[in-house]
Steps between C-alpha positions, in 0.01 A plus 500: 500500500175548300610427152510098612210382502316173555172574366361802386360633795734295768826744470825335696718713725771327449769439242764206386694636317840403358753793396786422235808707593388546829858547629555890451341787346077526380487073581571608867311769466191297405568221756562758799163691399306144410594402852384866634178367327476224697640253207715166560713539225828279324758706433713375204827541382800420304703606804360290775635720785393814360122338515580374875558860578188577379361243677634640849336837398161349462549269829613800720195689387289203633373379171603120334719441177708200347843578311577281198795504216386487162618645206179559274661492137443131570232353476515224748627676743167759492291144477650447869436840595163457445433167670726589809348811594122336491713206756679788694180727528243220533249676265446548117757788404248842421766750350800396310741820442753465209742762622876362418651667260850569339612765336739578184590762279708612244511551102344231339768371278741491851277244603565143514247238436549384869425869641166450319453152627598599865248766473194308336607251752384662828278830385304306226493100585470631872149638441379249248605266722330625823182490229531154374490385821276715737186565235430130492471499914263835496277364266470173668463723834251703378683833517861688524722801403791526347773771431745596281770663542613680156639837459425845290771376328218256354399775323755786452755323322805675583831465299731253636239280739406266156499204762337622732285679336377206326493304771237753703286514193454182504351508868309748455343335158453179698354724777195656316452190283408323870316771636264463250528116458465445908261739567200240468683240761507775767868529421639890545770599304758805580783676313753677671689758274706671707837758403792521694435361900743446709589117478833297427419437147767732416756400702458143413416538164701488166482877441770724337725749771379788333111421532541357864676798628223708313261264649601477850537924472090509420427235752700769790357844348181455269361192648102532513424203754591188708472180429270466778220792387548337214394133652203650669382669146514168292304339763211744546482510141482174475192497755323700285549297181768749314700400255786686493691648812707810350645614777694811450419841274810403258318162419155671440650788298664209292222311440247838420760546223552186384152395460408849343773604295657095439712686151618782602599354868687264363690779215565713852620164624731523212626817493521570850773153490732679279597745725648201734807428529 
């Protein structure tokens, strides 16, 4: 993959990557295509089978991964990640992916203190996390690429997603703060803004009946890719030393009016939210 790079005119083919979340939805996505790539790649996971599976894909299609558990709201836990997969792979790690994510919704005052910390936990820790402990080994290596997974929820700032709303700001701040921090060290820096793609973030989420039903009804009828195209976007992006990865129309549209009109999207916002019931 061209974006890793040992020197600036010695370009390596190869990636070793690690991919948070790895067990379902875009983390499969991105190991399954990193593999396709001709990666060796750690697939991790909260739900150690799930990443297994994963695993099996990548072996069946003839390329090598490792499966380990690790839930990345803690911060020892990622700490092992990090030196495991340089044991498991036998080389420096290249591309650390902070894809696992939670998510939550709901009025803000229905929201307990825990549903914020649950959330924080996983969508914001995760990534900082995956930073604190992959920069360090980039620089030291001489190069690297990292991405984050946020949302357009980063930005749009729906009613009822506070949490996670919050939570995907907060990656996506910590996102372009790096990009421009790394980009002396050789270190690449992606964030992945995505709508609605087909995952199980829904399903095992903390998300109200009547915005998972409405949900899962987009995801069947209105939904604009896979997680897969979407995979295969972030990474070419990446190669060419992009920023952001907004993968679908809705996002763009959403950001074009948010960055242009920031007042009067967010009194449409408002008065488009009393009409819900």
């Amino acid at each position: 993959m061209s974006f890793l790079k040992r020197n600036k005119t010695k370009p390596s083919s190869k990636a070793y990557a690690v991919v948070t979340g790895a067990g379902s939805g875009i983390g499969r996505s991105f190991a399954l295509e990193l593999a396709k790539r001709n990666g060796t790649v750690v697939c991790a996971d909260i739900n150690l089978d799930a990443a297994k599976e994963t695993v099996d894909l990548i072996e069946k299609a003839g390329a090598t991964a490792f499966a380990i558990q690790c839930d990345v709201g803690v911060a020892e836990q990622v700490e092992h990640l990090a030196n495991e997969a340089e044991k498991l792979m036998k080389h420096p790690v290249t591309l650390v992916i902070n894809n696992a994510g939670v998510g939550l919704g709901g009025k803000f005052d229905e929201l307990s203190l825990d549903d914020w910390r649950w959330c924080l936990h996983v969508n914001q820790w995760g990534v900082i996390h995956g930073c604190h402990y992959f920069v360090p080994r980039f620089k030291a290596l001489g190069y690297g690429a990292i991405i984050n997974v946020a949302s357009a929820a980063s930005y749009t700032a729906a009613p009822e997603m506070s949490a996670y709303n919050v939570s995907k700001a907060g990656v996506r701040a910590l996102s372009e703060t790096l990009y421009a921090e790394l980009k002396k060290d050789n270190i690449r820096v992606n964030c992945l803004c995505p709508t609605l793609v087909p995952t199980n973030i829904i399903k095992d989420g903390r998300i109200p009946e009547r915005y998972s039903k409405l949900a899962d009804h987009a995801l069947m009828n209105f939904a604009m890719t896979t997680s897969d195209s979407v995979a295969k976007l972030t990474l070419d992006r990446l190669d060419k030393g992009e920023l952001y990865t907004t993968p679908q129309v809705d996002a763009k549209l959403f950001w074009l009016m948010k960055r242009t009109a920031p007042n009067l999207y967010a009194k449409f916002l408002g008065f488009s939210y009393q009409f819900v019931k």
